[in-house]
N, C-alpha and C positions, 0 to 999 in steps of 0.2 A: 173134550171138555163136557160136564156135565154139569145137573143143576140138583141140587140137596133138595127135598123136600122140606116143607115148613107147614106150622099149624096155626092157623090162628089164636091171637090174644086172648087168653084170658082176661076179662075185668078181675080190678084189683078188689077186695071188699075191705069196708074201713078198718080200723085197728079199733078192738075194745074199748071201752071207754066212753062210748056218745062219739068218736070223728073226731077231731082237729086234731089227736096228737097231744093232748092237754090232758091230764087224769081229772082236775075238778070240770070238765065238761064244756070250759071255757075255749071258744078259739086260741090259737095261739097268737095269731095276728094281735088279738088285743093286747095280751101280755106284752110282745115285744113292742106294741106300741108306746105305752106304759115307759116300757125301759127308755125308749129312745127319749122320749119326754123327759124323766128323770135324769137323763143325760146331760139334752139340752138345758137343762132349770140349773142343775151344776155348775157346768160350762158359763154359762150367763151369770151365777153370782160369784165363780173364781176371778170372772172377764171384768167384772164392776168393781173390781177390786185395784185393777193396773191403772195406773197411770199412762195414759199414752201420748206423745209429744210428736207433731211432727217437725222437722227441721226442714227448711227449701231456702236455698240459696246457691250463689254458683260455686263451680268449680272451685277449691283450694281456700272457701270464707271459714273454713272453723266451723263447720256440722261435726264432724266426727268429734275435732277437739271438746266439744259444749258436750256431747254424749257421753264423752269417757270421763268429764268433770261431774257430771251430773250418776252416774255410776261409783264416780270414788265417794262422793259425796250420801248419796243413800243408799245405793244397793249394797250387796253381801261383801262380805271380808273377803281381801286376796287370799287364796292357797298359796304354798310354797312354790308350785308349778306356775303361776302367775308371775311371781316378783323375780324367779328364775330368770324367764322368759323376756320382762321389761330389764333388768338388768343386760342379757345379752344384747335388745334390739339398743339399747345406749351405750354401750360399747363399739354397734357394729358401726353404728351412728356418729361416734366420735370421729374412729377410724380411717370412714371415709370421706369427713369432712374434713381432720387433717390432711390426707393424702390428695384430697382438692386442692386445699392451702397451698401446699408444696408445689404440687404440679403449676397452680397458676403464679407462683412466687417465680419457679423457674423460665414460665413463657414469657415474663415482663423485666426479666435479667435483676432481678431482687436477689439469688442466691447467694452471688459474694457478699451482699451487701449484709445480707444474713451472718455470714459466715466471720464478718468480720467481729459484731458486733458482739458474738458470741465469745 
């Protein structure tokens, strides 16, 4: 095994310009400072714009329900992908609360009684 020779570093010297990287002479730190600012100033009057609600309550009280009432009510129109979608979950919804019905009509001996009435 051996070992390769090496030279020492060169220093780098600045890019044209006055340094920082910047043509009018300006750091650029400042620039991007700037942006970031302009960012945040943005950000901050998009953000003063939202309504924001919090919901706390327990389990199963109707947060979600009050949220989706308060979305049909002001926010954006359903897509066709939306009302798709709520139609399937009410169907699948129906489904299986008939097939509840059924099954517990059958465990409490209701069926005949069903059957007759029909």
């Amino acid at each position: 095994m051996g070992c390769g020779s090496s030279q020492p570093e060169q220093p780098s010297r600045p890019p044209p310009g006055g340094g920082g990287g910047n043509p009018n002479g300006k750091p650029s730190g400042v620039a991007d400072s700037r942006n970031i600012d302009n960012d945040l100033e943005r950000a901050k009057q998009e953000d003063e714009g939202k309504i924001k609600m919090l919901l706390l309550g327990a389990g199963e009280s109707g947060k979600s329900t009050i949220f989706k009432q308060m979305r049909l009510l002001y926010g954006t129109e359903r897509s066709d992908d939306d009302l798709r979608m709520f139609g399937v979950v009410a169907r699948s919804n129906t489904v299986v609360a008939v097939r509840k019905l059924c099954s517990h009509l059958r465990n409490i001996g209701l069926e005949e009684e069903l059957d007759r009435e029909a």
